[in-house]
Each structure stands twice: as C-alpha cells, then as structure tokens.
N, C-alpha and C positions, 0 to 999 in steps of 0.2 A: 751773149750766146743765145741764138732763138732756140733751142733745146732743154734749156735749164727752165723748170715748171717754178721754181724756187722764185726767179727775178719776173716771172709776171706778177706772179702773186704778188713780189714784194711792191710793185710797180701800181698794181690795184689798189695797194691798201694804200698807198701815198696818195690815190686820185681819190679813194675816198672819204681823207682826211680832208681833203681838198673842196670836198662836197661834189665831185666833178664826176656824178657817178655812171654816168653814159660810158667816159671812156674806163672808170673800173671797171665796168662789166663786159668791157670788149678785152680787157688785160684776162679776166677771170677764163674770159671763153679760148683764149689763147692758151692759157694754161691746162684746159681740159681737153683739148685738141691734142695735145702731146700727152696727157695722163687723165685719160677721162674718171678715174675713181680716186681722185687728189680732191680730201675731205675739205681742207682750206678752200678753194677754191668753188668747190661745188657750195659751202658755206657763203662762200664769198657773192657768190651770186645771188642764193638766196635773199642776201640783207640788202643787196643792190634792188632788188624785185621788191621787197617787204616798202623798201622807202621811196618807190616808185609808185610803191600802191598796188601791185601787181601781185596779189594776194596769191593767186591760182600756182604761181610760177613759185613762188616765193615757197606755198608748200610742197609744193613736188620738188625742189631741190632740198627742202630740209627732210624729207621723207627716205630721200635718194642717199641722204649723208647718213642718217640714222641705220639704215641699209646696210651700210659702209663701213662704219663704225658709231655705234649707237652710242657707247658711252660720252666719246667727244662731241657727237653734233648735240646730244639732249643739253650740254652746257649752254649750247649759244640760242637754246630755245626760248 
C-alpha cells in the first residue's frame, strides 16, 4: 500500500542492513513525503547521510528529530 509510512520505513532499514544505502534513503524520503514529521524516518535518513559522509545533512535531520521529539532522537545520537 504506497500510503502506509510504516512499510517504507520497514523497506529502508532492510536496504540498510543490506548496506544498499542510496536506495534506503529514497524509501526514507518516501516515507516523509506522506508523514513529513515521522521521527523513524527523518532518523533514518540522518544515519544514511552520517555514513555517506554527508555531515551537514546528517545534522539537520537529527536536529529536525530532536525538534520532533527530543527524547527519542537524542538515543540514536
């Protein structure tokens, strides 16, 4: 079902178990396109950014999380 935020997500973290992280991070954005303040997600992309090297991006989505809900994104910091 392309409306359920749930099965991108779940879809990303399989690609980034995968190491396959280009296409996690086009699941992630998928997911935000339909729930743009879905902490999973916006998390999700941050760590795709962090192990891309993509430092800048990486802190503006965990910034964005913390925002959002700060107790759960400061765990994945």
């Amino acid at each position: 079902n392309p409306t359920v935020v749930e099965a991108y997500i779940l879809l990303a973290d399989i690609f980034v178990k995968e190491k396959n992280l280009v296409d996690a991070k086009n699941q992630y954005l998928k997911a935000l396109q339909i729930k743009p303040k879905n902490t999973d997600a916006i998390l999700g992309v941050a760590y795709v950014a962090f192990h891309r090297d993509q430092y800048d991006m990486a802190l503006d989505q965990y910034q964005k999380a913390i925002e959002i809900e700060p107790n759960r994104a400061l765990k994945h910091i």
